[in-house]
N, C-alpha and C positions, 0 to 999 in steps of 0.2 A: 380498447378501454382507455378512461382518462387514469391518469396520475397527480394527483395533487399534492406536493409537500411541502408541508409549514415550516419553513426555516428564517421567521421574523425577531425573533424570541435577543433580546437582548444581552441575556446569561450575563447578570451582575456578578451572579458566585463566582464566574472562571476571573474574575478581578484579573483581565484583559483589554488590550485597546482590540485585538482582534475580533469580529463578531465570532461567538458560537461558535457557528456550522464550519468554521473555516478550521477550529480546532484539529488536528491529525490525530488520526490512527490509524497506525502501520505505515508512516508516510505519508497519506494524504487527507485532504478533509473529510469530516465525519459526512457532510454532505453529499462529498462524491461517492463514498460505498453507497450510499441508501439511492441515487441517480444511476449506479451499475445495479442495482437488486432491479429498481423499476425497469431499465433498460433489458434485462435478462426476461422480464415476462412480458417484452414486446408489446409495450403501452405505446398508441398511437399517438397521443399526444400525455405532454409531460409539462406540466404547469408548479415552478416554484413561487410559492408567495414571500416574499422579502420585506423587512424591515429595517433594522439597525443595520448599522455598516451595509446598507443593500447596494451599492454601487460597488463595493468593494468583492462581494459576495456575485453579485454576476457577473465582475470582468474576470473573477479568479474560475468560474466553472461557465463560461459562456459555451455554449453550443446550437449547432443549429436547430439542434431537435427540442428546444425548452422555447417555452415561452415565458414571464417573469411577471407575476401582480406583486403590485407595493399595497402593503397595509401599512397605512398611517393617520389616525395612531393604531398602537396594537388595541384590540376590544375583544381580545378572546378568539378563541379556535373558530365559533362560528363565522364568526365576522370574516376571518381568517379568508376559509374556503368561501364564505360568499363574495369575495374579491378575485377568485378564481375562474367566477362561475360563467363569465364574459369569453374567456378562453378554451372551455370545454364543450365536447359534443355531445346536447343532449340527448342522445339514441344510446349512449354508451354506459357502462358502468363507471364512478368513479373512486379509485380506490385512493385512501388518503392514511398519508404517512408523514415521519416526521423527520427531520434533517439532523435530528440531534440523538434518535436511535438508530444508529451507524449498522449493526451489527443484525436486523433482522432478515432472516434467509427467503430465498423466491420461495424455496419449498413451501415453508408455511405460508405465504402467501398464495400460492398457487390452491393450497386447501381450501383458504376461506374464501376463494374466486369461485371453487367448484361450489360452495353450499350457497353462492349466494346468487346464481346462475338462474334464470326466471323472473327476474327483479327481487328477491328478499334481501333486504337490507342486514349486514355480518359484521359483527366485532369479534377482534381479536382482546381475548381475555385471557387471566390466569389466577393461580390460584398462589397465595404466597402468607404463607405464619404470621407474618407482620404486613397488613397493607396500608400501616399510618400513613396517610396523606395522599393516596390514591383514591380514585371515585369506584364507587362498590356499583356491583351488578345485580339488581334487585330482581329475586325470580318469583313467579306465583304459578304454581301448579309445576315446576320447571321449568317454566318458559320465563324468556327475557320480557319483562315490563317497561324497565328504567333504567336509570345511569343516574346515582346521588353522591355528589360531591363532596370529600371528606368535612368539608366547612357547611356543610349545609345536609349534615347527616344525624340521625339522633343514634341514641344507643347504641339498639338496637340493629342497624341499618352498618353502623361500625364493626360488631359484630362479625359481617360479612368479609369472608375471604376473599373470595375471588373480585376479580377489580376490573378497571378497566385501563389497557393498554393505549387507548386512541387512536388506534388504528382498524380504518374501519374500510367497507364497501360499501354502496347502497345508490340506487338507480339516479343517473342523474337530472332526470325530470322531476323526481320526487323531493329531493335538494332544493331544486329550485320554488317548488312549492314551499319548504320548510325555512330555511334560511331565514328570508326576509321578514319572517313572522317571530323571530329567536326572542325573549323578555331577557333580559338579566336583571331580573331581581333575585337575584341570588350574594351570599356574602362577599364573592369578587364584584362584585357590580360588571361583569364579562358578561359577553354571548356564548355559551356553551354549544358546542357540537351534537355533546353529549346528550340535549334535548330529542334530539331529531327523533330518540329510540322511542322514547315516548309517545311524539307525534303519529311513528310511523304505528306501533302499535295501536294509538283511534281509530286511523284508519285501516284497523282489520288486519295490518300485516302482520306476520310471522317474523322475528326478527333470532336469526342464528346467533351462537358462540361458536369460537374455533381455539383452540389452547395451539403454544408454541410444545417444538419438544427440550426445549429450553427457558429457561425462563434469562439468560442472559442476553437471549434474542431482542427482548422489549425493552429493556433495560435504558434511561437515559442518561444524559451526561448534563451535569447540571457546576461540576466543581473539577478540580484539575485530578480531586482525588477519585471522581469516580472515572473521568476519563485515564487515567491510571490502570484504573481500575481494570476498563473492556478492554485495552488494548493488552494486557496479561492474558487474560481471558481470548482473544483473539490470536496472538502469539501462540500459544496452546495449540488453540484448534489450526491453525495451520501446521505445526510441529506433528500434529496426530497425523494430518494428511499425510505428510511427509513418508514419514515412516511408515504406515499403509503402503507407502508406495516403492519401501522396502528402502529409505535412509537411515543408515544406523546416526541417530544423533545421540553426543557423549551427555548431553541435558536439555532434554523437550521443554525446558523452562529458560533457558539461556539462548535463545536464538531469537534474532529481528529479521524478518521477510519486510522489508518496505514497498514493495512491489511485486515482480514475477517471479519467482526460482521454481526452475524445471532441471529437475536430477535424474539420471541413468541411472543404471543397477550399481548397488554396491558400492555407494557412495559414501561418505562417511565427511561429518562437518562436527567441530569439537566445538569448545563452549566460548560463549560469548561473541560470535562473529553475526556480521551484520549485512545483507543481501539486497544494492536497490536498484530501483530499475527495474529493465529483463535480465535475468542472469541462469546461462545455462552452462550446466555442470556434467561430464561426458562420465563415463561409466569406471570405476574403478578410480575416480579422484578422491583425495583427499584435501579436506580445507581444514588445516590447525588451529590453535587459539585463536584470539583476536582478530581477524583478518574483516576488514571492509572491503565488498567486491560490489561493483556500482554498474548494471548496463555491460557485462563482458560476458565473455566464453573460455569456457576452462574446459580444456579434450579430457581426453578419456587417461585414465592411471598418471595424471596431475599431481603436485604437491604446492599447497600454497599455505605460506608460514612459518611460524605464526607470526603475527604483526606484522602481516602483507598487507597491500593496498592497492588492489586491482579499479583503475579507474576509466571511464567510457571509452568505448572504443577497443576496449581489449581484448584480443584474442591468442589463444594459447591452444597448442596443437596438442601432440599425446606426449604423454611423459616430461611435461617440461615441468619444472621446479623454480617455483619466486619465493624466493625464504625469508627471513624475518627481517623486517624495516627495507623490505625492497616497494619501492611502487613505480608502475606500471599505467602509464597513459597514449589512450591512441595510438596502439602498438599492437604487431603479431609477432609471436614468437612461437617459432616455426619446430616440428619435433624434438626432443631427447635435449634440448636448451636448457641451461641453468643460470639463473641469479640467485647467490643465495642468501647474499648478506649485502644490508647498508647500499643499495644503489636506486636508482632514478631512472628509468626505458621511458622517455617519451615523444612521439613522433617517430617510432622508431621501425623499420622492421629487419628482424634479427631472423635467421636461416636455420637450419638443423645443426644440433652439434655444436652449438656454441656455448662457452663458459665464460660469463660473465663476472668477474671478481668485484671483490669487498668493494664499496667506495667508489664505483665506475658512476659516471652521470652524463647523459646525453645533451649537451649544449643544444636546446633547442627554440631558444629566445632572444632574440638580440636585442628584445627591447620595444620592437615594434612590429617585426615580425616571424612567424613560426617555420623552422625549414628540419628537413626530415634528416635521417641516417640511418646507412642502408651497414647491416654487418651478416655476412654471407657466411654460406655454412663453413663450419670447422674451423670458424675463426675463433682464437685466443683473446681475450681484452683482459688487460693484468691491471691488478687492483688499484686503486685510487687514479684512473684514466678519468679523460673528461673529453669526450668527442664531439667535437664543436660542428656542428649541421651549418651546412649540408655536407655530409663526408660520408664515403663510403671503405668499409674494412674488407678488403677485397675476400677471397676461398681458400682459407688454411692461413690466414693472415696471424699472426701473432703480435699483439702489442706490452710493449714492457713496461710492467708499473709504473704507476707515474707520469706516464705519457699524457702531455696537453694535444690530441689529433689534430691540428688543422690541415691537411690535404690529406686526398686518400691515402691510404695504406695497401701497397700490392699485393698479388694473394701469391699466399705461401711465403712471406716475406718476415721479417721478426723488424718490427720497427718500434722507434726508442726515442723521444723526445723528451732531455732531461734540463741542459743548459741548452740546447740546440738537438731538432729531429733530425733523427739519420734514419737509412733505413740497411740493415746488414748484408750485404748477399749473401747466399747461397745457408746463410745459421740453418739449423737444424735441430727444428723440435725436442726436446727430452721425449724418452720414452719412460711411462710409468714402469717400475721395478718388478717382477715379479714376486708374489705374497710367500715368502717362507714358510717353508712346510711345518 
């Protein structure tokens, strides 16, 4: 089948230099969710029509599988898709959506495919208590007649619940009959789409309705406030997933998914943290307040927070702990690991068993360029260190507050750079006290 979506629309209300569709929600443009719904019902070909900002709008969501018509000037939805119609296979159905209703699901789509399966042409409609300024869906006998435009509707014709979404199917042969013949004499002086219903019913067709099971599904975004709006409403329904899927979150209202999060069992994320990227969370983790994790992996019985910052490249083994104002880039840290407080891991990879103190930060920049540090299991790092890469903390290595590392540190060694690095022989770990009865 074809896919056709109108994302030409100028959107004065978002009083933005950005076009529209470029708008996000949950991270990325409103455009690309409606380009993953089409891509999920396996549309052979996928044709956007472009207008304002349209150079900007296809180098930001180029792919191979679209192809791109310019409508200029804009003249209405019809005009719209009959700028399409060069790029589409007439044998095929074509279903037409819009760039700026982010949020409508295959499911529903996949409905109004099945009713309209034979060539009948299918709108997605709905029924809503107020439908000021939507085109009403005019019925006789029950059946669809027409599509009348709030500006070019009387009373009566107002009156009318149920409306029309603009999201339609209907044969693409039958398009290309219709199209070219559209009048806009109507109050927009536009070529309506919305005609076609009309048409197709002279000619004898049957022309279906299909209802969403939401009505937040058709919903457009026309101002900052209603994009506001879907993306609450979006946040939500991923938070339900979620939890379906057995995460306990401390408020299904305070959580940001920007991208992928994939949680094991008995996971638990507290409020106001923020998830982009892929980011996968092993079983029995916990993520505390505020924490932004971007593109990493947190193992299983994790502790991150609050006011972590887990950034790309991050991977965390079982039970390791990054505590509040620690951040974490292109780095693994390897089992039963601790940062808990106030430090910086980046470029880094740290071993099992390692204790990373208040204030440590991994010199990983000279400026021009990036060099790693390697710190091996059961090494010590004493707080306010700064371990200048490339340097390695060798296995059981302990370093003493304060220390500026510049050469390695030997393992099992207690090494101390204060007015000058030494390194001690033979010192000997403290051993924790045991807990008084």
């Amino acid at each position: 089948m074809n896919v056709v979506i109108l994302a030409a629309g100028k959107g004065k209300r978002m009083r933005s230099d950005l076009p529209k569709v470029l708008h996000p929600i949950a991270g990325k443009p409103m455009l690309a969710h409606v380009l993953a719904t089409a891509r999920k019902l396996a549309a052979t070909r996928i044709c956007v029509v472009y207008g304002h900002g349209g150079e900007q709008v296809r180098e930001a969501l180029a792919a191979d599988d679209l192809t791109w018509a310019k409508q200029e000037p804009q003249l209405g939805t019809g005009h719209a898709v009959l700028q399409a119609l060069p790029h589409l296979d007439p044998d095929a159905p074509t279903l037409v959506l819009y760039g700026d209703v982010p949020l409508i699901r295959a499911e529903t789509l996949e409905r109004l495919l099945k009713v309209s399966r034979g060539g009948t042409p299918a709108l997605l409609t709905v029924r809503l208590p107020n439908p000021h300024g939507y085109g009403r869906i005019v019925r006789v006998g029950g059946k669809v007649t027409r599509i009348v435009e709030e500006k070019d509707a009387d009373d009566a014709e107002r009156a009318i619940d149920e409306v029309n979404t603009g999201i339609l199917v209907a044969p693409t042969a039958a398009l290309a009959r219709w199209l070219p013949g559209l009048g806009n004499s109507n109050a927009q002086g536009e070529y309506y789409l919305t005609d076609i219903v009309s048409l197709a019913v002279g000619e004898g067709m049957a022309v279906e309705a299909v209802q969403p099971d939401h009505v937040w599904e058709v919903e457009g975004v026309n101002s900052k406030v209603q994009l506001a709006a879907l993306e609450r409403i979006h946040q939500r329904t991923i938070a339900e997933t979620l939890m379906e899927q057995g995460v306990t979150l401390a408020d299904p209202d305070r959580i940001d998914v920007r991208g992928e999060l994939s949680c094991g069992r008995d996971v638990f994320i507290d409020v106001n943290c923020v998830f982009e990227g892929k980011v996968t969370i092993g079983d029995g983790a916990r993520i505390l307040p505020n924490c932004v994790i971007h593109d990493a992996t947190v193992g299983p019985k994790s502790i991150i927070g609050p006011f972590a910052r887990l950034r790309p490249g991050t991977t965390l083994g079982t039970d390791v702990h990054v505590g509040n104002f620690v951040e974490v880039k292109n780095s693994s840290i390897a089992d039963h690991s601790k940062a808990n407080h106030l430090s910086y891991v980046g470029d880094a990879t740290v071993g099992s068993r390692v204790n990373i103190g208040a204030g440590t930060i991994t010199c990983n920049y000279d400026g021009a360029n990036k060099f790693r540090t390697v710190i091996e299991d059961d090494a010590f790092i004493g707080s306010d260190t700064q371990l200048v890469a490339p340097v390695t903390v060798g296995k059981g290595a302990t370093l003493g507050a304060g220390t500026t590392l510049t050469q390695n540190a030997p393992a099992g060694e207690l090494t101390i750079s204060r007015s000058r690095q030494a390194t001690i022989q033979g010192w000997v770990r403290p051993l924790k006290a045991p807990k008084k009865p």
